[in-house]
Backbone bond lengths (Angstrom), bond angles and torsions (degrees), N, CA, C in turn:
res aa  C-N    CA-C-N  psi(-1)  N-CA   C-N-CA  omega(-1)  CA-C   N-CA-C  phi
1 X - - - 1.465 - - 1.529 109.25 -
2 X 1.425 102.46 121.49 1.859 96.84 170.63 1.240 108.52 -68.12
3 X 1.737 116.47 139.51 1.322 118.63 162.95 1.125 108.36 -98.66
4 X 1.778 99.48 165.00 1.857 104.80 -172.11 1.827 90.32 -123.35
5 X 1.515 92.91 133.33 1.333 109.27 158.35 1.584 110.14 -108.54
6 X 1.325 113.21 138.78 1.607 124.98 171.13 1.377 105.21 -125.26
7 X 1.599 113.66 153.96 1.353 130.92 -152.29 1.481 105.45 -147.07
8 X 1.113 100.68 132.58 1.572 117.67 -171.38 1.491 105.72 -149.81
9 X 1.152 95.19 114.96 1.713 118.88 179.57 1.971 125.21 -106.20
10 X 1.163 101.99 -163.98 0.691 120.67 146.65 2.182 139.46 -165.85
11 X 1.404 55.80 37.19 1.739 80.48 178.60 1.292 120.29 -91.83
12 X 1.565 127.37 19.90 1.657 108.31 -174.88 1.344 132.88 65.21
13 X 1.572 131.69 152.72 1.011 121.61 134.83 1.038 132.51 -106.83
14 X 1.948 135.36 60.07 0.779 83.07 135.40 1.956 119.84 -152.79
15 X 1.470 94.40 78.20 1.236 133.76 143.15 1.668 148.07 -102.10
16 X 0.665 98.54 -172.40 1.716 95.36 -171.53 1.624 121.44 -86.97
17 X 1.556 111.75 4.33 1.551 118.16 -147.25 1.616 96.65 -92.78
18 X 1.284 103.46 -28.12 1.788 96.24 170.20 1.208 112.81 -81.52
19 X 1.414 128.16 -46.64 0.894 108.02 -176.53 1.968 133.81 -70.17
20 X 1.634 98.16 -4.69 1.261 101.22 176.65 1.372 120.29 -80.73
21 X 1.665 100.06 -24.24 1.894 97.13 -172.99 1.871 96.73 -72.77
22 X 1.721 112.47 -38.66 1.188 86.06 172.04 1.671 142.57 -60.44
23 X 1.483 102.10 -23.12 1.109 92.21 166.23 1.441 132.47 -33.56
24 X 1.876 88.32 -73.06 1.982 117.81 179.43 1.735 91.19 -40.66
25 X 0.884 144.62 -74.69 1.634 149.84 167.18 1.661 116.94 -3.03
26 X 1.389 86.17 -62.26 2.105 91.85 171.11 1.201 114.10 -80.50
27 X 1.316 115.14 -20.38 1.815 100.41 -160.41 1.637 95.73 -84.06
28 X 1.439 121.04 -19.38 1.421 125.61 173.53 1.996 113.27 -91.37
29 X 0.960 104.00 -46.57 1.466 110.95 171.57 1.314 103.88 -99.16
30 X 1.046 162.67 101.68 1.802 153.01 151.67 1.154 112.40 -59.92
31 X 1.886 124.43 -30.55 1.409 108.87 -177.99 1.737 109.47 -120.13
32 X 1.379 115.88 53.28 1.115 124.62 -175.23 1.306 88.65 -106.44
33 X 1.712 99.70 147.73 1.710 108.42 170.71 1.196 114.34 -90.73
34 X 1.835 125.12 158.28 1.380 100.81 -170.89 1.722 86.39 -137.78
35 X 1.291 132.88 136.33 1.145 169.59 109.19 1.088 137.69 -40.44
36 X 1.564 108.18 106.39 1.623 117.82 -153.43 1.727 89.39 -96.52
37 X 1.112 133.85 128.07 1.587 118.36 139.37 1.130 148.50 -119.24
38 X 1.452 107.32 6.08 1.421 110.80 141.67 1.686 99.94 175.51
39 X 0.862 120.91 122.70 1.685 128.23 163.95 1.884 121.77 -79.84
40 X 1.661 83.48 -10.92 1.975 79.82 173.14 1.033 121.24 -107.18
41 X 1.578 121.62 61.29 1.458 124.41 171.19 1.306 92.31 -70.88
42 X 1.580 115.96 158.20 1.349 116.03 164.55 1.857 128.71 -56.42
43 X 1.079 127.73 153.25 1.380 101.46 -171.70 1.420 121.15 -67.40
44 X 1.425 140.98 128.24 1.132 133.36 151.02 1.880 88.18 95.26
45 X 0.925 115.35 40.37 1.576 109.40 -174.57 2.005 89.21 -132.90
46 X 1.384 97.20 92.08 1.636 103.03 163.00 1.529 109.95 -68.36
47 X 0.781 159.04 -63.13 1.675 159.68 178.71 1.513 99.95 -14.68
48 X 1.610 98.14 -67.72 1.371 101.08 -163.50 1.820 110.48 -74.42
49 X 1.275 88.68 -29.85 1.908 81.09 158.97 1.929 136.68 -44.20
50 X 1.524 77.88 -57.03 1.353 92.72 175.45 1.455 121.24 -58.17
51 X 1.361 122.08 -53.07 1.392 144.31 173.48 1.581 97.80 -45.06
52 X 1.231 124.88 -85.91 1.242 124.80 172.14 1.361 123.01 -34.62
53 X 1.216 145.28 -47.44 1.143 162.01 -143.17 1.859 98.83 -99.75
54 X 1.876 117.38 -47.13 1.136 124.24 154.12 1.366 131.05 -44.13
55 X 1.212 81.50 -58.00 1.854 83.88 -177.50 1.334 127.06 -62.95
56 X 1.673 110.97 -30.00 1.444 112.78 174.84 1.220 110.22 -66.95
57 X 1.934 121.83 -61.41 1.515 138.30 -143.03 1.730 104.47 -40.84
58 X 1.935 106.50 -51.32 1.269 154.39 -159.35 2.250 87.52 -41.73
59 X 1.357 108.91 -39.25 1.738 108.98 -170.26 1.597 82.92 -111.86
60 X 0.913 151.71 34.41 1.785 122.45 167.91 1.936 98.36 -101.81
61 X 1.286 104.99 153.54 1.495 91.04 171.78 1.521 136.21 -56.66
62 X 1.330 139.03 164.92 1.394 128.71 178.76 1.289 113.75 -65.24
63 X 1.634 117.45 142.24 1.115 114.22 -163.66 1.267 129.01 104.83
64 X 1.160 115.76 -44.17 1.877 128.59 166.71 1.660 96.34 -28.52
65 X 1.465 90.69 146.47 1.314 110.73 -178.46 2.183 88.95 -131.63
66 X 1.824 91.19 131.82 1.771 125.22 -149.14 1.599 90.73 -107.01
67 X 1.328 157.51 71.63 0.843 143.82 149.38 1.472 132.80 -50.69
68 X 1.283 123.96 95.40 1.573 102.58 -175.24 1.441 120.23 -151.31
69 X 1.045 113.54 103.69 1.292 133.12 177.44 1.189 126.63 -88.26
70 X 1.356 122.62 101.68 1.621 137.63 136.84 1.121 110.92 -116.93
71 X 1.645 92.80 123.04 1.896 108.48 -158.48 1.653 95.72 -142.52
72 X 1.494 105.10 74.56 1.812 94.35 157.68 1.745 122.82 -67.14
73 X 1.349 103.62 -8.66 1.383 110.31 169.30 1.165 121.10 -93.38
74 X 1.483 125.79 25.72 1.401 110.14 -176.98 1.442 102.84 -106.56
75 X 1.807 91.69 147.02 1.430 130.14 -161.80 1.262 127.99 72.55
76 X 1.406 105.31 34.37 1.557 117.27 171.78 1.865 94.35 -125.43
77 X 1.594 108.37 -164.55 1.329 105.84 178.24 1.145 131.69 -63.20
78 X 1.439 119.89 -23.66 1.516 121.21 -165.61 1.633 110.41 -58.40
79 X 1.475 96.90 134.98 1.857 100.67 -171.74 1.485 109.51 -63.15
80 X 1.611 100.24 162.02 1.801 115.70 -179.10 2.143 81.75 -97.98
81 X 1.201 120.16 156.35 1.475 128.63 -178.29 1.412 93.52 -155.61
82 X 1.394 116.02 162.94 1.564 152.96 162.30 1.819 87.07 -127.41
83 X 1.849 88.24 158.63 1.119 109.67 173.48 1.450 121.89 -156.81
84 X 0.973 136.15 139.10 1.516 122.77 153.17 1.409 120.68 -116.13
85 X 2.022 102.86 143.14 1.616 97.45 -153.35 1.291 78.49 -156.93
86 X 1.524 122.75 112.45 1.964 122.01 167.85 1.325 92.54 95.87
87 X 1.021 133.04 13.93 1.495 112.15 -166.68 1.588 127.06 80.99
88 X 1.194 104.85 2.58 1.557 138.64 -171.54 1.667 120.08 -86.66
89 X 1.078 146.59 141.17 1.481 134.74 168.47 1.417 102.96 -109.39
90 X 1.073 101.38 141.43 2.022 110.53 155.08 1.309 139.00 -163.35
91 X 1.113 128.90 138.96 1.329 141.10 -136.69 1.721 93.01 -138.39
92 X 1.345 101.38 131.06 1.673 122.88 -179.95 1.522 126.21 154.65
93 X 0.899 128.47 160.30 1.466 135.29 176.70 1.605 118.35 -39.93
94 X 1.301 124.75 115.06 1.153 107.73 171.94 1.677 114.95 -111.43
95 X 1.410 71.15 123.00 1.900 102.11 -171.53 1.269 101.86 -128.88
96 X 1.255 142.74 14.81 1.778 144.90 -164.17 1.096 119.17 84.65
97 X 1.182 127.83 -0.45 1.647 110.96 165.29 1.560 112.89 -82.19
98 X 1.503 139.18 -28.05 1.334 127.05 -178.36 1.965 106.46 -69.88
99 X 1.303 93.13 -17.02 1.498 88.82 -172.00 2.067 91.98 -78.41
100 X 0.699 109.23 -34.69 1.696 113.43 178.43 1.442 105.81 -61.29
101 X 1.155 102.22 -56.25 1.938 96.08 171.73 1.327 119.21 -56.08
102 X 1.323 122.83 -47.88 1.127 117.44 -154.50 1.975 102.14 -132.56
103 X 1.802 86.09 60.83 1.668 114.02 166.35 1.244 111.72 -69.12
104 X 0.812 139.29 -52.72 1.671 155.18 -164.92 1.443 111.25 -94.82
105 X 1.765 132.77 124.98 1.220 134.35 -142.00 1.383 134.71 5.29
106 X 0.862 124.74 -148.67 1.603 120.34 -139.77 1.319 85.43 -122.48
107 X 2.060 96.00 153.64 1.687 110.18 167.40 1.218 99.08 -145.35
108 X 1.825 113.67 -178.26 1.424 112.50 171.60 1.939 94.13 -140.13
109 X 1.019 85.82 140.82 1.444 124.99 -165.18 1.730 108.29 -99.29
110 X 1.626 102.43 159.98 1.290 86.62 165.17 1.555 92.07 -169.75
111 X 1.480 118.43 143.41 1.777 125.20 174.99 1.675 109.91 -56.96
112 X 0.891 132.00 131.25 1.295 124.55 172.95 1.626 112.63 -67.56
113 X 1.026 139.80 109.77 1.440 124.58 -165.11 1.334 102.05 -132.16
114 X 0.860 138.09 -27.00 1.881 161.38 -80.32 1.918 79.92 -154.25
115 X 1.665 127.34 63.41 1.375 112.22 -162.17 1.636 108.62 -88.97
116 X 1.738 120.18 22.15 1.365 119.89 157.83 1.063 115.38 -85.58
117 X 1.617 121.01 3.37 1.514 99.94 155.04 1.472 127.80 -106.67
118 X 1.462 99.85 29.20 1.721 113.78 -163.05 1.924 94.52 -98.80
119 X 0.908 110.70 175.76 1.860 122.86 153.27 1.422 95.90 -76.10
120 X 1.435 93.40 133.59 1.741 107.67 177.04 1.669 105.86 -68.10
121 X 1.474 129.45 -35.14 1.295 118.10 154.01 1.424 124.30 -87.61
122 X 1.601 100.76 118.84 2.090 100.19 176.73 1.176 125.04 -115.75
123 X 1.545 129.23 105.69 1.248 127.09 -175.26 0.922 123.01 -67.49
124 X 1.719 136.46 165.13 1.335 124.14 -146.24 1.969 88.80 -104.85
125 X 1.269 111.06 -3.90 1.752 107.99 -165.45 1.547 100.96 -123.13
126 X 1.694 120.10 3.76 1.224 91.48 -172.63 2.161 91.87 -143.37
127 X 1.377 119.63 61.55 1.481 118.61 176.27 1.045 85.73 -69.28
128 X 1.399 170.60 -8.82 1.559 125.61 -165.62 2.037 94.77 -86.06
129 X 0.929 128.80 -24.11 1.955 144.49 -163.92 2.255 76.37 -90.39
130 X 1.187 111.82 -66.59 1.909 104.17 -147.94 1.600 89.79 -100.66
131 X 1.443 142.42 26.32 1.267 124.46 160.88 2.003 112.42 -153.29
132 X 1.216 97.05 -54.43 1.448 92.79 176.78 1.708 121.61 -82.54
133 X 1.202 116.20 -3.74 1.502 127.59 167.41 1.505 128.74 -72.22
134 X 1.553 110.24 -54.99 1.344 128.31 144.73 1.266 125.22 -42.78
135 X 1.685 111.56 -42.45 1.663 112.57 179.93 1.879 94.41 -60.83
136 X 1.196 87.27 -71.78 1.960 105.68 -165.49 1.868 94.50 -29.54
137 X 1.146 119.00 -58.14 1.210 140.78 169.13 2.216 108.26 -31.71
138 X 0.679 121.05 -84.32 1.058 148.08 126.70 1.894 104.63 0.43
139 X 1.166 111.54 -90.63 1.549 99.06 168.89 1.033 122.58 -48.23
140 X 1.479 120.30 -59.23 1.817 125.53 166.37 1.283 104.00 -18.41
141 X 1.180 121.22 -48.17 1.703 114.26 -163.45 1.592 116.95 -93.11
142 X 1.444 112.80 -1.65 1.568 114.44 -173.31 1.544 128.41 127.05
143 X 1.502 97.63 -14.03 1.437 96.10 -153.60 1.765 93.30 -77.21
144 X 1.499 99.40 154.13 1.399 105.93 169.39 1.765 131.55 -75.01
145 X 1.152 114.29 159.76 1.495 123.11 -172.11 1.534 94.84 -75.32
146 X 1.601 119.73 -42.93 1.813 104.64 171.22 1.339 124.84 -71.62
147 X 1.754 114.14 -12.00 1.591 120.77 163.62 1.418 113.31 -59.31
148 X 1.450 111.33 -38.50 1.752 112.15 -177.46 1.352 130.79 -77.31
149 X 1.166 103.92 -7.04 1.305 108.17 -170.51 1.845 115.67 -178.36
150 X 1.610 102.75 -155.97 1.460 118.52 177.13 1.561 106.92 -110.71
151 X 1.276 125.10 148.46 1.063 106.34 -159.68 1.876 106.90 -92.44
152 X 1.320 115.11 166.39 1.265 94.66 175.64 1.845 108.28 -138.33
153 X 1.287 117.83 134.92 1.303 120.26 -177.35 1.175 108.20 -72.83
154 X 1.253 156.00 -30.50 1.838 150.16 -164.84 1.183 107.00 -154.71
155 X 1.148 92.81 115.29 1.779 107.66 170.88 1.471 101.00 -74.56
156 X 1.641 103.72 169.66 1.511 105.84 178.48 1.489 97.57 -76.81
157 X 1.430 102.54 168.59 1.245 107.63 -154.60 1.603 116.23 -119.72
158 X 0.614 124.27 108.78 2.127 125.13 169.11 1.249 90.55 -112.09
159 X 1.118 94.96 144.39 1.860 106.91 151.93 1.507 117.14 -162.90
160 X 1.470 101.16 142.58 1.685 134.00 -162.08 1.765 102.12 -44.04
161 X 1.372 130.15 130.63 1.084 142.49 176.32 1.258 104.95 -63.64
162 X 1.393 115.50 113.23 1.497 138.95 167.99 1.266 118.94 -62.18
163 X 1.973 112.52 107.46 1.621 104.70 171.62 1.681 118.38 -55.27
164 X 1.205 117.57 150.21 0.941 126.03 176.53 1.978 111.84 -104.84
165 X 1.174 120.24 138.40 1.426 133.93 -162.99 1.557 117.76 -128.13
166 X 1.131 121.39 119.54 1.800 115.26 170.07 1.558 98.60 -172.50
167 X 1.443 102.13 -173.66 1.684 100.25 -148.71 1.637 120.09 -71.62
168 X 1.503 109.79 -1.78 1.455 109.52 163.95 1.244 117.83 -96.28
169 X 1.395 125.22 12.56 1.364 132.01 163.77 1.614 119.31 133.42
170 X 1.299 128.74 -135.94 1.174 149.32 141.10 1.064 165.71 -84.25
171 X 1.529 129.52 98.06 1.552 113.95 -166.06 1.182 114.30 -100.57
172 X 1.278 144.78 138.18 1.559 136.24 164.93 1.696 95.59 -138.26
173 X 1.363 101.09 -153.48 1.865 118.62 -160.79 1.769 95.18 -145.05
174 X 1.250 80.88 163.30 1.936 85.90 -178.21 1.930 93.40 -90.64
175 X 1.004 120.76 137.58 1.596 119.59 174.34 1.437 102.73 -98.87
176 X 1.245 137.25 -58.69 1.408 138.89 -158.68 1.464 105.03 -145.06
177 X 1.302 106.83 142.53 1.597 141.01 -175.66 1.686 108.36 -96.14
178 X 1.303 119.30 76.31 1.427 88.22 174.63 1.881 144.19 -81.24
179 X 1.235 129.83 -178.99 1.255 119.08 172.40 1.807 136.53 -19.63
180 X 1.322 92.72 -43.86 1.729 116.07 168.28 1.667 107.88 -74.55
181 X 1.200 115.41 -21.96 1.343 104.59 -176.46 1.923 121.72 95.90
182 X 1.669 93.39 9.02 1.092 106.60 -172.16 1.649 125.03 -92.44
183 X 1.690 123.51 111.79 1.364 103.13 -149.24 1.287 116.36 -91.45
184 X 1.488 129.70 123.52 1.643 144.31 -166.83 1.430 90.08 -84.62
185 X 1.641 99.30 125.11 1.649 116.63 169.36 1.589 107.81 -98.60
186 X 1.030 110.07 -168.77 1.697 123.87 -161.93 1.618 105.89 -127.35
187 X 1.535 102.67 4.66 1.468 101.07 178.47 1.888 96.23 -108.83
188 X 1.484 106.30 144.29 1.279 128.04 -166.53 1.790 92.36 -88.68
189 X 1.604 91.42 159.87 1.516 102.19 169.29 1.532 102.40 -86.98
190 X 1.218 141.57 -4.93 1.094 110.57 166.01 1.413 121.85 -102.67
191 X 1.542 126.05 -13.96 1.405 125.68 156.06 1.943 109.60 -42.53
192 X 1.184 107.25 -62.74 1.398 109.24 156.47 1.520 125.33 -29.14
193 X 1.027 124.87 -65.47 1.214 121.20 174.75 1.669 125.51 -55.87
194 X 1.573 102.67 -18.63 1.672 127.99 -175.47 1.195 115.44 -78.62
195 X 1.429 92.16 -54.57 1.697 93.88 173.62 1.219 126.40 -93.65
196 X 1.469 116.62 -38.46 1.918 128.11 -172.18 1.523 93.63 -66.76
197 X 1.500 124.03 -51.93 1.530 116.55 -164.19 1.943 110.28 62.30
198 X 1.097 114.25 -131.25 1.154 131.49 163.33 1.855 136.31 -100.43
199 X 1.475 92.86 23.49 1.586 108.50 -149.75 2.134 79.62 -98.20
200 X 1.166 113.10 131.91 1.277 120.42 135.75 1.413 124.30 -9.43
201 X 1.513 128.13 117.05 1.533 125.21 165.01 1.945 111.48 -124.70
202 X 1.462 91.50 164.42 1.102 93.40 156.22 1.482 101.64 -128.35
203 X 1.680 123.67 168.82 1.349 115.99 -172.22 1.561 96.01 -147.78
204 X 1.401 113.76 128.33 1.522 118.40 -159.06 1.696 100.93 -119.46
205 X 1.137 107.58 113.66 1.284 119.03 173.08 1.608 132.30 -113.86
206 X 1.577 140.71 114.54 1.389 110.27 -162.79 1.439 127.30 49.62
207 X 1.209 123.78 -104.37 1.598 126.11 174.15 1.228 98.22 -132.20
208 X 1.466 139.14 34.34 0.830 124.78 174.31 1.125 118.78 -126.12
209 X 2.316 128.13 155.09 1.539 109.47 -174.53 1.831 90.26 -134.16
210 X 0.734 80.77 149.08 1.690 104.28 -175.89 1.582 121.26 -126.76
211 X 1.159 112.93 106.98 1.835 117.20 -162.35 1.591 108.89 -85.80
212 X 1.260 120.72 -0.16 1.519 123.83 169.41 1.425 137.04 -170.13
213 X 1.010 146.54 -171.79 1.099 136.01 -172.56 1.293 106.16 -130.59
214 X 1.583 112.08 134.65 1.433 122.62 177.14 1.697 126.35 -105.66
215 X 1.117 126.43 150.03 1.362 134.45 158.11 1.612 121.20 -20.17
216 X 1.075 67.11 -76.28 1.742 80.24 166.67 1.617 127.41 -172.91
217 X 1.491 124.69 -179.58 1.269 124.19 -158.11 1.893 120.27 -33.47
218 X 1.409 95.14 -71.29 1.264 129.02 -162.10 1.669 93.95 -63.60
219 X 1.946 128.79 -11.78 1.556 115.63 171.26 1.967 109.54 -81.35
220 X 1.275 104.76 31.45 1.536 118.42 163.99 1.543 122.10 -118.46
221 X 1.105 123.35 158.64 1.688 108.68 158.98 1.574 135.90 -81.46
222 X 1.344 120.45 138.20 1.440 106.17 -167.13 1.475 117.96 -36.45
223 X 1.333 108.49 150.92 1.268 116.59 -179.09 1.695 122.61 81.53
224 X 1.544 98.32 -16.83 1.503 90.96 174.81 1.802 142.46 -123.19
225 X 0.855 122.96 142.88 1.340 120.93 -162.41 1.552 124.61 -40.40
226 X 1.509 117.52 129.92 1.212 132.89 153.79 1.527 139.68 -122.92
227 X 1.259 99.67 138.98 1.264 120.30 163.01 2.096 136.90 -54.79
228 X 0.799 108.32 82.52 1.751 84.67 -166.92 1.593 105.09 -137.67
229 X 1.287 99.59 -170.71 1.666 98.49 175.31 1.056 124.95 -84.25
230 X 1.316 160.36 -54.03 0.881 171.27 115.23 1.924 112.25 165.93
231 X 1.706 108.17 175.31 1.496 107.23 165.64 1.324 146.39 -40.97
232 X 1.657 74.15 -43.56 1.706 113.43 179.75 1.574 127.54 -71.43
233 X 1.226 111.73 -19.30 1.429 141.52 171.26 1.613 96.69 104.92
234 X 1.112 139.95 3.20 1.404 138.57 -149.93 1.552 96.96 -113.05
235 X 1.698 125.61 153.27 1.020 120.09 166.14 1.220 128.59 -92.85
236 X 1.223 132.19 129.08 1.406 160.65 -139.83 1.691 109.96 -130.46
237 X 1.531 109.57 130.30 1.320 128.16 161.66 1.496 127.91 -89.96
238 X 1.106 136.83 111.12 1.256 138.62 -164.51 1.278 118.85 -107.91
239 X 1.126 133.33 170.88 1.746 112.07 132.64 2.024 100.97 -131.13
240 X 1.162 96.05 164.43 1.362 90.53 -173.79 1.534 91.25 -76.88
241 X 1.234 88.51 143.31 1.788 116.77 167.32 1.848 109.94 25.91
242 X 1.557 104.16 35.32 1.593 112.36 141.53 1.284 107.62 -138.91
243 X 1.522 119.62 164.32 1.030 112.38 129.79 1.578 169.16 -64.96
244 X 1.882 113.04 123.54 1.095 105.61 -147.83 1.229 105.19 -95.32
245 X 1.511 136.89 1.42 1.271 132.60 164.92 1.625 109.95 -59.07
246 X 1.393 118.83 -51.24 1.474 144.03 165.78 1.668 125.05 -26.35
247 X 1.513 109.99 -67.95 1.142 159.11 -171.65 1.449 99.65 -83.88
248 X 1.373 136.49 -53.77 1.325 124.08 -163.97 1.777 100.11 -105.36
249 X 1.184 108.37 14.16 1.376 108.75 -159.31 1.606 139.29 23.47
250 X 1.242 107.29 43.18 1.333 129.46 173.97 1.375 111.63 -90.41
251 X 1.432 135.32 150.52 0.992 172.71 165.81 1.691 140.07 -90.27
252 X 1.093 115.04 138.65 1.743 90.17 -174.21 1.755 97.47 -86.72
253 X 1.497 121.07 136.84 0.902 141.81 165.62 1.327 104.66 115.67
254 X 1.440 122.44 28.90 2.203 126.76 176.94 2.017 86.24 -116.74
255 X 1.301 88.44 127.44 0.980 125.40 163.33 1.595 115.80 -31.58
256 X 1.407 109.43 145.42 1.600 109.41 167.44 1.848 108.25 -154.07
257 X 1.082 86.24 148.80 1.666 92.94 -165.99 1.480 89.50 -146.13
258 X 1.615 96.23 152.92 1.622 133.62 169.69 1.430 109.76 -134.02
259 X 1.592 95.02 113.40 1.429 93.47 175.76 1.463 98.60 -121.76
260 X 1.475 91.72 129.77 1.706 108.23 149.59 1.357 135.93 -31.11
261 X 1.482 109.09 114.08 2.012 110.16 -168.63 1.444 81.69 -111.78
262 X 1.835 98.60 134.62 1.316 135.20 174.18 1.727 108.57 -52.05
């Protein structure tokens, strides 16, 4: 069975750094598939790694091997890890984003220590090409998570800002900004459905108020703000065909609330 490795950076294209780990990737696997999913995390922004990196892994078949590196800590202490989480593998720096992926049941982990599966030369600025490429590489082909290393019980730890809920409604935070400019909250569509029911809202964002929630983008007029569910299951601020991070001057980490009208 070919395995698929996918890769999520935050290195851009347009330098040489993706294309080198793929190299290290074939010259150890040659018939591994490789799966780009996005190289434009912001730089040095773990959140948005994780988020991105989550949302895809969640549809690839079992077994996929998760490469993903955003590492403002690399070449200091923070450990290199493999993991398996869903039936899933992944290999990258742990600095708090694997603990963000893999919030929800249990995985087992392991320190990368094991440095015959590294490049015999390792630069101090570039492990994702001389350590996590070879690993991913390396898993693709079978090898075990107790072959790589020592094992480790707790990754470092981040974890996703919890909406908050009670009888005037909802509070949560915007978590992620995507490409469109569209801002992803931390409150679920089904907390929504728990508390709002059929009751009237208003929903306060930045300076902005919004009296309902739509289907989707385009049930507004250009240029103006919506409310909706999003891909992700999460509710999301839009505007049709601008950007509403831009435009509403919001930010990831400003607050959003739905309050209940009497």
């Amino acid at each position: 069975m070919t395995r698929i490795v996918t890769l999520t950076t935050d290195f851009g294209l347009q330098d040489h750094y993706v294309g080198a780990m793929k190299g290290v990737i074939l010259g150890i696997a040659p018939d591994v598939r490789l799966v780009d999913i996005s190289h434009q995390i912001p730089p040095q922004d773990v959140m948005a790694g994780a988020w991105v990196a989550r949302n895809a892994a969640r549809y690839f078949p079992e077994g996929t091997v998760h490469l993903v590196v955003v590492d403002p800590g690399v070449g200091t202490r923070r450990k290199p890890v493999a993991l398996e989480w869903g039936g899933q593998l992944f290999t990258g720096p742990d600095n708090g984003l694997f603990s963000l992926i893999a919030d929800q049941g249990p995985y087992r982990a392991c320190r990368l220590t094991n440095r015959s599966y590294w490049r015999e030369q390792v630069s101090n600025t570039f492990h994702g090409r001389d350590i996590f490429a070879p690993v991913a590489a390396a898993l693709a082909n079978g090898v075990s998570l107790e072959s790589l290393g020592e094992p480790v019980e707790h990754l470092e730890t981040y974890r996703w800002a919890r909406p908050i809920a009670d009888r005037a409604g909802i509070q949560g935070w915007i978590i992620h900004i995507d490409r469109f400019g569209n801002l992803v909250s931390n409150i679920p569509e089904t907390m929504i459905r728990e508390v709002v029911e059929s009751r009237s809202v208003k929903i306060y964002v930045g300076n902005t108020i919004l009296h309902e929630m739509v289907p989707s983008y385009a049930f507004v007029e250009e240029g103006d703000p919506a409310a909706v569910i999003g891909s992700s299951g999460m509710l999301e601020i839009a505007v049709n065909k601008g950007d509403a991070g831009e435009l509403l001057g919001v930010q990831k980490g400003a607050q959003i609330s739905i309050v209940l009208q009497k």
